[in-house]
KELOPA-999557 format. One record per residue: residue number from 1; residue in one letter; chain; z, x, y of N, C-alpha, C in turn. Coordinates in pm, 1 decimal, padded with zeros to 6 digits, always signed. Layout:
KELOPA-999557
PT, i, aa, ch, n_w, n_u, n_v, ca_w, ca_u, ca_v, c_w, c_u, c_v
PT, NUM, a, A, Z, X, Y, Z, X, Y, Z, X, Y
...
***
This chain:
KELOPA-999557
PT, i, aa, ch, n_w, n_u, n_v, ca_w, ca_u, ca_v, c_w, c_u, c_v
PT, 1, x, A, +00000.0, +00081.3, -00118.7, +00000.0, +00000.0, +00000.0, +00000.0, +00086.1, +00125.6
PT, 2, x, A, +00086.0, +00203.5, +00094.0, +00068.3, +00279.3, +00207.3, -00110.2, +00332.2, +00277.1
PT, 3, x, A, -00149.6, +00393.0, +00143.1, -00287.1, +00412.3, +00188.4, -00393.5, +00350.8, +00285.8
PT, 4, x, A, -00345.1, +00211.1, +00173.8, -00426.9, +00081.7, +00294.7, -00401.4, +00090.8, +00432.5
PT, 5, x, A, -00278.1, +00091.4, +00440.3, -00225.7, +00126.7, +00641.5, -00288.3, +00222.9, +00672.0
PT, 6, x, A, -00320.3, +00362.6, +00568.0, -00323.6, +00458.6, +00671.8, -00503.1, +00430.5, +00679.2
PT, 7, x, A, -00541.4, +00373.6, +00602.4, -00698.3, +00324.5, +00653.2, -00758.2, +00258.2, +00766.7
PT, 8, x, A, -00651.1, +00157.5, +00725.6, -00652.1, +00065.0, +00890.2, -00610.8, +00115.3, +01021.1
PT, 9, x, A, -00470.6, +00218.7, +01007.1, -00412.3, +00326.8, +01089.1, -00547.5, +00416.2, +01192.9
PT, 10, x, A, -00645.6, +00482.0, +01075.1, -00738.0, +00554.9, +01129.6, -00865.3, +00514.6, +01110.0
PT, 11, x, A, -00887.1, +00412.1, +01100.0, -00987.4, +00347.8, +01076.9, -01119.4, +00428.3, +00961.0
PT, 12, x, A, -01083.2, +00432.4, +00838.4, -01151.1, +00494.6, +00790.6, -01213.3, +00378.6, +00657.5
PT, 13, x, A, -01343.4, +00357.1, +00655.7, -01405.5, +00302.1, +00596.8, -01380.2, +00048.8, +00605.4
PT, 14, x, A, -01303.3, +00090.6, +00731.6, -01272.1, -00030.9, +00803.0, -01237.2, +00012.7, +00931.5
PT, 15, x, A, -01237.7, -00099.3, +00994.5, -01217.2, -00148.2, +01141.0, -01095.7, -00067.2, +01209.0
PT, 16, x, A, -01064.9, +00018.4, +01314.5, -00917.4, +00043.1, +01283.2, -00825.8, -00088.4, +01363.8
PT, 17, x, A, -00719.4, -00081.2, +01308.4, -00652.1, -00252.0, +01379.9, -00507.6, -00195.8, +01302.0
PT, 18, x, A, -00442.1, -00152.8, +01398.5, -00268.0, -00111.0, +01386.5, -00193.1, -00214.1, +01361.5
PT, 19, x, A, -00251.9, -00341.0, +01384.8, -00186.1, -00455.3, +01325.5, -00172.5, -00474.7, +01185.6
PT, 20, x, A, -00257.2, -00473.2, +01139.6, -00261.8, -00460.5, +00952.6, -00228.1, -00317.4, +00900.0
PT, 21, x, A, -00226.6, -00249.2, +00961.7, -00141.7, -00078.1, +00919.4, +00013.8, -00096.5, +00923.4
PT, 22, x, A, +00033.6, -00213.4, +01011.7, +00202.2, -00186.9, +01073.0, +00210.5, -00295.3, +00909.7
PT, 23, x, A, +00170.2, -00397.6, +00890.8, +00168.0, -00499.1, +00793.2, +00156.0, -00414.4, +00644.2
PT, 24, x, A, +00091.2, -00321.3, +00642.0, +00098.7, -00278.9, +00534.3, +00178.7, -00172.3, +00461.4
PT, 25, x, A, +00209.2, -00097.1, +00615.1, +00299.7, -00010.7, +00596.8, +00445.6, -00073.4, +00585.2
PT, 26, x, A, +00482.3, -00217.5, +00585.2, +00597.6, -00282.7, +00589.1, +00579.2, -00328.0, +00417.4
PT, 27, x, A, +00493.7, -00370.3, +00380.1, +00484.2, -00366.6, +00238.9, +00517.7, -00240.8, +00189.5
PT, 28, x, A, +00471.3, -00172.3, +00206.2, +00528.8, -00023.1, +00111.7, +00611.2, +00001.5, +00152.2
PT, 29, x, A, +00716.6, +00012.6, +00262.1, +00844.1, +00020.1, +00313.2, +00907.1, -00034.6, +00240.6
PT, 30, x, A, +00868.0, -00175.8, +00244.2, +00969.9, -00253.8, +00157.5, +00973.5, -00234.4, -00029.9
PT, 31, x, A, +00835.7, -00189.4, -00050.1, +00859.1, -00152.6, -00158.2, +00896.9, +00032.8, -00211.6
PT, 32, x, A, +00952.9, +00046.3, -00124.7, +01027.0, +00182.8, -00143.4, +00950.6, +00316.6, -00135.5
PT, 33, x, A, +00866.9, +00281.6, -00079.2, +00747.4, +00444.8, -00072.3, +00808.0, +00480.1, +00074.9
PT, 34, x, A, +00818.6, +00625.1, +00102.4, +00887.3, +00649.7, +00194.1, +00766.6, +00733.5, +00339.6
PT, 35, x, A, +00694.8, +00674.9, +00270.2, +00542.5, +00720.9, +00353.1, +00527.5, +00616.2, +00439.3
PT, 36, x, A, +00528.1, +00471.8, +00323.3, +00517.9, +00357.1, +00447.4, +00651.9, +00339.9, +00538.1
PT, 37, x, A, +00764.8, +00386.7, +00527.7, +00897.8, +00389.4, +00601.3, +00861.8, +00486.2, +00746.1
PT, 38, x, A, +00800.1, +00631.5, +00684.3, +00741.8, +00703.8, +00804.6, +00617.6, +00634.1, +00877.8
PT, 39, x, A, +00549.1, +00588.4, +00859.7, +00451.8, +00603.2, +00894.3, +00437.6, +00445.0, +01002.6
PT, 40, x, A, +00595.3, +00327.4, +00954.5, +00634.3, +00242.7, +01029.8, +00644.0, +00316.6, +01157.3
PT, 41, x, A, +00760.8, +00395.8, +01137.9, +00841.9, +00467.9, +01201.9, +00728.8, +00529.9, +01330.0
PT, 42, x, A, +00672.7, +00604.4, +01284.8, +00564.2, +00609.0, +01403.2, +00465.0, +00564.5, +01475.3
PT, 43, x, A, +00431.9, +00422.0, +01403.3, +00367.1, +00312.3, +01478.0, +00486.5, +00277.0, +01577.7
PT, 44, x, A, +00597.9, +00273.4, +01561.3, +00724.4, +00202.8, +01662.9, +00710.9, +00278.7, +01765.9
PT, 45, x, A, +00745.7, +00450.8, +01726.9, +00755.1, +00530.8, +01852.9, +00629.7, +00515.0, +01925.9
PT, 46, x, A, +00542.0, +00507.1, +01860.7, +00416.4, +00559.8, +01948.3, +00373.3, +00382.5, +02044.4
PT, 47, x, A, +00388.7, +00232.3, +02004.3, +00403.5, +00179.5, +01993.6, +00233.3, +00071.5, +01999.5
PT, 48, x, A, +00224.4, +00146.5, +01895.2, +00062.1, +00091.5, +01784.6, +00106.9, -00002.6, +01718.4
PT, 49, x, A, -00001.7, -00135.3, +01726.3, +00025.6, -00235.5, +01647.7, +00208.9, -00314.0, +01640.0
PT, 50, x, A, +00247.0, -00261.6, +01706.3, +00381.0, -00327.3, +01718.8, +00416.3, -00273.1, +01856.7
PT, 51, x, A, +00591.4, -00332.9, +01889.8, +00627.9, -00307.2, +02033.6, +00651.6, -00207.6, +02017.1
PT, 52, x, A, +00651.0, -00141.4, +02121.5, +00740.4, +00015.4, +02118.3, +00877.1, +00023.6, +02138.9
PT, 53, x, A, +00913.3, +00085.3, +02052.7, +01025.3, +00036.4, +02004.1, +01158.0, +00158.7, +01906.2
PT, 54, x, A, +01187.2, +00298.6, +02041.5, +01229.8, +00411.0, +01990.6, +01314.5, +00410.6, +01885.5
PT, 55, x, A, +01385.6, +00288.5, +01912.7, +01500.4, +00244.5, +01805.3, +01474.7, +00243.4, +01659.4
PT, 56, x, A, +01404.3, +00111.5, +01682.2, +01273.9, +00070.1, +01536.4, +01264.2, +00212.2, +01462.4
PT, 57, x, A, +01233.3, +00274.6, +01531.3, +01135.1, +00419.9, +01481.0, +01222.5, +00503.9, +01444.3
PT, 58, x, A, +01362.4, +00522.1, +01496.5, +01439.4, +00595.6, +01443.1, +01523.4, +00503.3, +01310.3
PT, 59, x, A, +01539.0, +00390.7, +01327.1, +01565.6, +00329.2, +01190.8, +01498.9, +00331.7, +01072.5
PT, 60, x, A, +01372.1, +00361.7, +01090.0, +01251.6, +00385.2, +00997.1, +01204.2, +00521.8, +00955.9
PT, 61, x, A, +01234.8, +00596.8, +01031.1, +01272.6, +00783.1, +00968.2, +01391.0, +00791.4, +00920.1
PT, 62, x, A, +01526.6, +00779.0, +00984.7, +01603.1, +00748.1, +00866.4, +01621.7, +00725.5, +00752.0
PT, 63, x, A, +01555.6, +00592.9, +00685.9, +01521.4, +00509.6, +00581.1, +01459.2, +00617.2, +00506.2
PT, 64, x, A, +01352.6, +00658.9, +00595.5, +01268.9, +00748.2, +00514.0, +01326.4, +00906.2, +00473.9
PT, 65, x, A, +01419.7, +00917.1, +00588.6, +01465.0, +01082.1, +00552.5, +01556.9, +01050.4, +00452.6
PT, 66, x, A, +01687.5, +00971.0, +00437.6, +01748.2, +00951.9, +00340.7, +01674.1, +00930.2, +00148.4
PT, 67, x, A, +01590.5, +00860.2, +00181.7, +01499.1, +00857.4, +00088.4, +01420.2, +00992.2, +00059.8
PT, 68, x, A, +01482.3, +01103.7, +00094.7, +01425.1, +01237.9, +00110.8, +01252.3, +01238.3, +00154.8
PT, 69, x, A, +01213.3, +01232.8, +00226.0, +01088.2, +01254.4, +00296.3, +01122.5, +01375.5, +00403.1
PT, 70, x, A, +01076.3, +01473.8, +00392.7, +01062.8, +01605.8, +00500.3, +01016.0, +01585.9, +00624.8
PT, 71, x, A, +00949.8, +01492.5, +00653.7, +00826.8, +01487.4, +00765.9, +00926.8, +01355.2, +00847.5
PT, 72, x, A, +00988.6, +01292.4, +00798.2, +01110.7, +01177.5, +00833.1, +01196.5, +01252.6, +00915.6
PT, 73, x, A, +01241.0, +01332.3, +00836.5, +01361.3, +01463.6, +00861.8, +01292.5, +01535.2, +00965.4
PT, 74, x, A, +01235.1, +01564.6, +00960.7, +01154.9, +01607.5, +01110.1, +01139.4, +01551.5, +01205.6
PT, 75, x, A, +01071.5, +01421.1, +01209.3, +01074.0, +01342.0, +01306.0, +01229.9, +01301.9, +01376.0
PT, 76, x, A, +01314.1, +01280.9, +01285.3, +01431.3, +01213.3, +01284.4, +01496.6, +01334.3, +01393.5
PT, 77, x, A, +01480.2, +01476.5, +01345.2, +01548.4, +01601.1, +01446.4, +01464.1, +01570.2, +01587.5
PT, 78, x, A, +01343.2, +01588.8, +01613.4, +01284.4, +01555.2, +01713.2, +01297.7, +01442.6, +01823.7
PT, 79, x, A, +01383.8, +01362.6, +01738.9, +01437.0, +01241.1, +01816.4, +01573.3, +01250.7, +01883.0
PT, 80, x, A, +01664.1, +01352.0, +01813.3, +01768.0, +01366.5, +01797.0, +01763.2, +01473.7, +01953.7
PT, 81, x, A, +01671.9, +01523.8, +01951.5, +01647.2, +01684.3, +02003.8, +01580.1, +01593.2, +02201.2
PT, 82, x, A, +01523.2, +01516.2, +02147.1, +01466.0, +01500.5, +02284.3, +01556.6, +01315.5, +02289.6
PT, 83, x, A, +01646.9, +01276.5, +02245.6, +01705.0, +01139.4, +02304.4, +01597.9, +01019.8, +02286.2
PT, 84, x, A, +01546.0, +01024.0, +02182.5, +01405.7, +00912.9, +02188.5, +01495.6, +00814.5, +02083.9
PT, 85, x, A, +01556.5, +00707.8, +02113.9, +01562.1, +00610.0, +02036.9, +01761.7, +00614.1, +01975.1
PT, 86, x, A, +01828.0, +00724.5, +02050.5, +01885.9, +00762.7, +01996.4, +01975.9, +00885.6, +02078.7
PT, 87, x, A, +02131.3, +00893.8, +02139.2, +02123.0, +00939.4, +02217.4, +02066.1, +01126.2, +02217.3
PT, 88, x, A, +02096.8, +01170.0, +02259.6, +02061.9, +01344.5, +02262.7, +02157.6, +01404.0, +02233.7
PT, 89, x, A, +02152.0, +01479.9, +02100.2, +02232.1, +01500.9, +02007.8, +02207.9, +01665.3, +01935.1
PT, 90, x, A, +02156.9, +01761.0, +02013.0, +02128.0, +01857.9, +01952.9, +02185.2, +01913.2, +01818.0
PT, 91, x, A, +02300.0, +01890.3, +01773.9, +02362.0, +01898.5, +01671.8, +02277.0, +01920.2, +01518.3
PT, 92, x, A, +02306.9, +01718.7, +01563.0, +02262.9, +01598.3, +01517.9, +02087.7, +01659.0, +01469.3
PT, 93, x, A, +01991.1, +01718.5, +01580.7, +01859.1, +01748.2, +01584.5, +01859.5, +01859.9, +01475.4
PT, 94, x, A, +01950.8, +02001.4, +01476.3, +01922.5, +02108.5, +01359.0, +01989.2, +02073.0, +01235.1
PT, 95, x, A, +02101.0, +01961.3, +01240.0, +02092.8, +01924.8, +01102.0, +01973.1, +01851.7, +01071.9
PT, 96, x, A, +01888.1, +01767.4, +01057.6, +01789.8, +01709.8, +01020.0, +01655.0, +01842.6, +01011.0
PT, 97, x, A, +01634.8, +01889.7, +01097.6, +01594.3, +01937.9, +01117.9, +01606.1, +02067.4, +00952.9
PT, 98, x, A, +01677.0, +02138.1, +00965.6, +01760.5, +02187.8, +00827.7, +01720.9, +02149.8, +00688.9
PT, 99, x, A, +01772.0, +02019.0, +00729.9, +01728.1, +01965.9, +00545.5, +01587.4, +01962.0, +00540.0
PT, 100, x, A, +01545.9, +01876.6, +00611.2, +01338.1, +01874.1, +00606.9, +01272.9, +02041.3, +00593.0
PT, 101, x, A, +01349.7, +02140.8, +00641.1, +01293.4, +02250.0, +00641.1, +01345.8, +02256.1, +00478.2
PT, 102, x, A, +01464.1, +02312.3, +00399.2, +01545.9, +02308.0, +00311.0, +01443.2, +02272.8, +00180.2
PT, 103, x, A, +01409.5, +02148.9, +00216.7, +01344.7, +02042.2, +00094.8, +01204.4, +02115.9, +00094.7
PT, 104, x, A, +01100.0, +02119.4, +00200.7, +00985.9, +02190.4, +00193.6, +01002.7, +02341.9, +00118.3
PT, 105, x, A, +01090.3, +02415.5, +00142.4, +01124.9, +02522.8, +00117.5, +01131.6, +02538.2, -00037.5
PT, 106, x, A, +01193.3, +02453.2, -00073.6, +01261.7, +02407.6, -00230.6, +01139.2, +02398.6, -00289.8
PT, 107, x, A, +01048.4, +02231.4, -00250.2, +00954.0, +02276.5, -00291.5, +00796.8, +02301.3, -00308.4
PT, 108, x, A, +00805.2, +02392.8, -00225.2, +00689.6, +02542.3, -00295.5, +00704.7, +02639.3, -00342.6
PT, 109, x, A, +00903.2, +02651.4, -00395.1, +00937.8, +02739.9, -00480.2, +00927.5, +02692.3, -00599.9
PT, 110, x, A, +00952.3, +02533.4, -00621.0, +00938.8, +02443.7, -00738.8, +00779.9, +02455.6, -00848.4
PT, 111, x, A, +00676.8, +02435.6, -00747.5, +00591.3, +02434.3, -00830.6, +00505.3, +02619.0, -00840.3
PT, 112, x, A, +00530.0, +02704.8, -00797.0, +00445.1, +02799.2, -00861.4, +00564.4, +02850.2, -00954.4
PT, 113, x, A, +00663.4, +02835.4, -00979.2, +00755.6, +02861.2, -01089.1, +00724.6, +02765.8, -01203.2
PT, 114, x, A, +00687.8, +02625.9, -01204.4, +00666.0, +02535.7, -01309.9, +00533.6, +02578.2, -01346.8
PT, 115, x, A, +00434.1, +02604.2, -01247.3, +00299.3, +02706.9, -01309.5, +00331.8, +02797.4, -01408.4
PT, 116, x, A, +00393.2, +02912.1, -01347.0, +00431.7, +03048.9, -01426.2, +00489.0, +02988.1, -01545.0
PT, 117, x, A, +00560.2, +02880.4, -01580.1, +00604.6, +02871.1, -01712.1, +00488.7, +02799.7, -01864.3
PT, 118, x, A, +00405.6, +02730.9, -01725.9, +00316.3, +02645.6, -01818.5, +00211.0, +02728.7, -01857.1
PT, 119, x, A, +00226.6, +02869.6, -01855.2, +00106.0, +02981.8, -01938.1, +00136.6, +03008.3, -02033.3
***
């Protein structure tokens, strides 16, 4: 479901219309993909196909960073770091910030080690 949004999102092989991206990305939100949680999340901030809405957007990286998404966790520090939705919290910004780095880190150590074993 996420995909579909991000079709409609960038208009690729349809119309683009942020209205049915925000709609679809709320389907996969709701069904637990943490792509459509991000990818809410930045229709809110940016405020495509829905109101703008810093709050929204930080409730929806959340969702998604807890649900471990890196790119959530990123966004989520960036919000934290510049007061978007959320007060200004530098702290608050390098912890998030931390784990999203942490998790990326983890893994691309994960898979060329699961390579090396599968020879």
């Amino acid at each position: 479901m996420n995909t579909v949004g991000t079709l409609y999102n960038h208009g690729k092989g349809v119309a683009r219309d942020y209205q049915k991206a925000a709609e679809w990305y709320e389907k996969a939100a709701a069904g637990g993909e943490t792509w459509g949680m991000f990818n809410l999340g930045f229709l809110y901030e940016e405020g495509n196909g829905v109101k703008k809405d810093p709050g929204k957007a930080v409730e929806w990286y959340e969702k998604a960073a807890l649900a471990g998404n890196s790119s959530a966790m990123n966004n989520l520090g960036l919000c934290y770091q510049k007061g978007n939705g959320v007060p200004k919290d530098l702290q608050m910004a390098v912890n998030w910030f931390s784990k999203g780095a942490k998790l990326v880190r983890t893994a691309r150590h994960v898979q060329p080690r699961a390579l090396l074993r599968e020879r």
